[in-house]
C-alpha positions as CSV (number, residue, x, y, z in Angstrom):
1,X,83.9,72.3,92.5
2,X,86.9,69.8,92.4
3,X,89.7,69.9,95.0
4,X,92.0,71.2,92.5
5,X,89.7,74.5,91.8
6,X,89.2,75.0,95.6
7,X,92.9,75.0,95.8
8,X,93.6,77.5,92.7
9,X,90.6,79.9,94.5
10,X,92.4,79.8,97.7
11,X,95.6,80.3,96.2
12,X,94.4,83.6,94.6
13,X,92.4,84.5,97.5
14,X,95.9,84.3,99.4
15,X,97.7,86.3,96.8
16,X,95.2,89.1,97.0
17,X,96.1,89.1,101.0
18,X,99.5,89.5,100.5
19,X,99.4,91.9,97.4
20,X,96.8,94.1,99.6
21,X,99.2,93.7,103.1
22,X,102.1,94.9,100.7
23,X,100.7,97.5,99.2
24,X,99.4,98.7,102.5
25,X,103.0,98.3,103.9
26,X,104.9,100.2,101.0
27,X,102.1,103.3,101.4
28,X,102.7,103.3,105.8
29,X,106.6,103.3,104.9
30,X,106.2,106.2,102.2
31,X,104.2,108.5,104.6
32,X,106.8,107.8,107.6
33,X,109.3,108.7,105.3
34,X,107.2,111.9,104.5
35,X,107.1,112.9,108.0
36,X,110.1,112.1,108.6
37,X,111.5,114.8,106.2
38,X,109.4,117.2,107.8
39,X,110.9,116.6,110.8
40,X,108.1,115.2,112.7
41,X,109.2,111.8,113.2
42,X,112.6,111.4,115.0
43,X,114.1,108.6,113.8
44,X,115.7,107.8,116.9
45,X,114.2,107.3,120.7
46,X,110.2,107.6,120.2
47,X,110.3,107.0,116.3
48,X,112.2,103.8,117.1
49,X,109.4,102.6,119.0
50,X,106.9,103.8,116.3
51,X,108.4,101.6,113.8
52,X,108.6,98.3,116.3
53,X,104.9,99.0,117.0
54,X,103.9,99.7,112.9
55,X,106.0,96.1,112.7
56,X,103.7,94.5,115.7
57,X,100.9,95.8,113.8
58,X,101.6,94.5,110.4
59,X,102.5,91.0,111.8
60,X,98.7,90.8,114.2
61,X,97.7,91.8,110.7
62,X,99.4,89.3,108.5
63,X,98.4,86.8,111.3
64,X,94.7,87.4,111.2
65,X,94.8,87.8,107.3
66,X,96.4,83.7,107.8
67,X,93.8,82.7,110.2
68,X,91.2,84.1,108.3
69,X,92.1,82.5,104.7
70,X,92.2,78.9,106.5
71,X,89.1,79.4,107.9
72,X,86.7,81.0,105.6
73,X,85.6,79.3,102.0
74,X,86.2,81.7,99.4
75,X,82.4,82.9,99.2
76,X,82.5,83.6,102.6
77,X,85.8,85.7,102.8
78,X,84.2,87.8,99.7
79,X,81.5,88.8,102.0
80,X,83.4,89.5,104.6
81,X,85.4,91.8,102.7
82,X,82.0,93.5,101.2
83,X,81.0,93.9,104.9
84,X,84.4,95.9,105.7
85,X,83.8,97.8,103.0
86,X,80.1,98.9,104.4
87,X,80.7,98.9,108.1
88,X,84.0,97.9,109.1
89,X,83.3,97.6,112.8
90,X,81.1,94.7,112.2
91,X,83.7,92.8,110.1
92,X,86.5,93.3,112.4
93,X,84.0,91.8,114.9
94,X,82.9,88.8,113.2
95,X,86.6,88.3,111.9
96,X,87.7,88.3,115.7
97,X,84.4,86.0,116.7
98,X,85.3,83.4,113.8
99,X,89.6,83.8,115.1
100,X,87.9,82.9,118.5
101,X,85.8,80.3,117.4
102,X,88.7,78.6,115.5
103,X,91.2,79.1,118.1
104,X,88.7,77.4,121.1
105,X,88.3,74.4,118.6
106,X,84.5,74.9,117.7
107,X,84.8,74.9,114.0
108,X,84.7,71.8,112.5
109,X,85.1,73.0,109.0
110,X,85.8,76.1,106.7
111,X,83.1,78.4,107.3
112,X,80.5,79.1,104.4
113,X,79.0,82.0,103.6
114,X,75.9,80.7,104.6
115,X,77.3,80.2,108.1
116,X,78.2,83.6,107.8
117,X,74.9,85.0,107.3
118,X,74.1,83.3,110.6
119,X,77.1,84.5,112.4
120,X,75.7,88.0,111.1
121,X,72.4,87.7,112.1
122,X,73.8,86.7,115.7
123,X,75.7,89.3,115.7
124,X,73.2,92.0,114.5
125,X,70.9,90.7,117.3
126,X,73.0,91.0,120.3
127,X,73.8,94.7,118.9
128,X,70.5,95.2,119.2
129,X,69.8,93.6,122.6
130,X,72.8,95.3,124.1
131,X,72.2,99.0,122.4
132,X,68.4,99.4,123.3
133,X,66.5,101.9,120.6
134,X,70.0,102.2,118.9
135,X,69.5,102.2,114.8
136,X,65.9,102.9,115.7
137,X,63.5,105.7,115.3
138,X,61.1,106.9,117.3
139,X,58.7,109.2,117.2
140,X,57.1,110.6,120.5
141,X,54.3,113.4,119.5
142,X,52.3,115.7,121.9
143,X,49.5,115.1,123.1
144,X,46.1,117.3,123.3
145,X,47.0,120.9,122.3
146,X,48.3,121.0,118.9
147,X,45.6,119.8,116.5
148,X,45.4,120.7,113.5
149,X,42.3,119.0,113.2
150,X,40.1,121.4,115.7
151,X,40.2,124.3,112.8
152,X,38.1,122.5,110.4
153,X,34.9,122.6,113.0
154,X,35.2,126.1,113.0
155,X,33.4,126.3,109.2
């Protein structure tokens, strides 16, 4: 891919961003406006600091959403979103791993997907490591007593 495609699939991938952040923004202000006709918001004293703390939100958001289109190839931010889509715990986790990695200064370039996969597979272990038997089955069966196999010598 030329320079000039990268730049036309990075533009898009940042007007998705912003079309998604403002449609998520226009749906937040319609259901405050909803409970705020049923008289569950007050839209003074508490319900002022509701709305200063939906703004915080939506700018951490817009932030990371920045961060995360300068950091990630296109590829890459595709699977990230497919991940949120399955588990969004683990993609809010590798989103704030790659913010961290960026931030310290470890990342020399955009991140691939490939180098995503491994990031995932990092990730995925220490889950593992730190939750035990967690995603794991096992099966503990009695022992001696309960045979099934003892009624067939009685023919």
């Amino acid at each position: 891919m030329s320079d000039v495609d990268l730049q036309e699939v990075f533009s898009v991938a940042n007007q998705r961003a912003r079309i998604e952040l403002t449609t998520w923004r226009q749906i937040r202000k319609a259901r405050l406006a909803q409970l705020q006709s049923e008289g569950r918001v007050q839209s003074s004293g508490r319900g002022g600091a509701l709305e200063e703390q939906q703004k915080q939100q939506e700018q951490e958001a817009e932030a990371r959403t920045s961060i995360l289109s300068q950091i990630l190839l296109p590829e890459a931010a595709d699977r990230l979103g497919r991940i949120r889509l399955v588990k969004e715990s683990r993609a809010i986790d590798i989103e704030n791993r790659l913010i961290m990695l960026a931030k310290t200064g470890q990342l020399k370039s955009k991140v691939t997907e490939d180098q995503l996969k491994e990031l995932l597979g990092a990730v995925a272990e220490n889950t593992q490591k730190e939750g035990g038997a967690a995603g794991k089955i096992v099966i503990s069966r009695r022992k001696g007593g309960w045979d099934d196999d003892d009624d067939l010598l009685d023919l």
